[in-house]
C-alpha positions in Angstrom: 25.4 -10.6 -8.4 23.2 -11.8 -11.4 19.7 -11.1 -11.6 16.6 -13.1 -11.4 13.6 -13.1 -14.0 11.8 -10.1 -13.5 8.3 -9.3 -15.6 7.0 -6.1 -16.2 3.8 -5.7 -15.2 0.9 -3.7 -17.3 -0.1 -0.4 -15.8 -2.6 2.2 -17.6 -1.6 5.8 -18.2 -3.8 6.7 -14.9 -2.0 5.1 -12.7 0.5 7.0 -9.8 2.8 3.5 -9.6 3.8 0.9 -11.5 5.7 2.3 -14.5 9.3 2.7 -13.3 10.4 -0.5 -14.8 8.6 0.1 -18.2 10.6 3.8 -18.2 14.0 2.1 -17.6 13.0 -0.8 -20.3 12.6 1.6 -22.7 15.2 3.9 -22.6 18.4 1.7 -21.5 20.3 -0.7 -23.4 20.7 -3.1 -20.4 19.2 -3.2 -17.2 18.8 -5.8 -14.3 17.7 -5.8 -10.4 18.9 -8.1 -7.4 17.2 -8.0 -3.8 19.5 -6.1 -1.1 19.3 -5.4 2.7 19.1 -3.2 4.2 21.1 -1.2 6.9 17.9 -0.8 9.3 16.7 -4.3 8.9 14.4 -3.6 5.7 14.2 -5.7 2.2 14.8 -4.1 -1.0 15.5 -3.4 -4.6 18.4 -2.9 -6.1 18.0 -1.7 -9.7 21.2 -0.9 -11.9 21.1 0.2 -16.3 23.4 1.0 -18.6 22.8 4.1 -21.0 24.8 5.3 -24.0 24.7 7.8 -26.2 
C-alpha cells in the first residue's frame, strides 16, 4: 500500500502526546503510515519502519 504525505507536527518537551512520529523520524532509516480498519468497525493507523544496524 503506499503512503500518503504525512507532516510532523511541533510538540514541546512538556507535552504527554504528540512525539511518536518525531521518535520514529529520528531513529529509522525509512518509515511510512497508511490508514487501516479495523476489525470492530474503528479507523486507524498503520505505521511500519525499517531499522538497521
Amino acid at each position: 500500500m503506499a503512503a500518503t504525505s504525512r507532516q510532523l507536527g511541533a510538540s514541546s518537551s512538556s507535552e504527554e502526546t504528540g512525539r511518536g512520529l518525531h521518535l520514529v523520524h529520528a531513529y529509522a532509516d525509512d518509515w511510512g503510515w497508511f490508514q487501516v480498519n479495523g476489525v470492530h468497525g474503528g479507523d486507524g493507523t498503520y505505521v511500519w519502519c525499517e531499522l538497521n544496524p
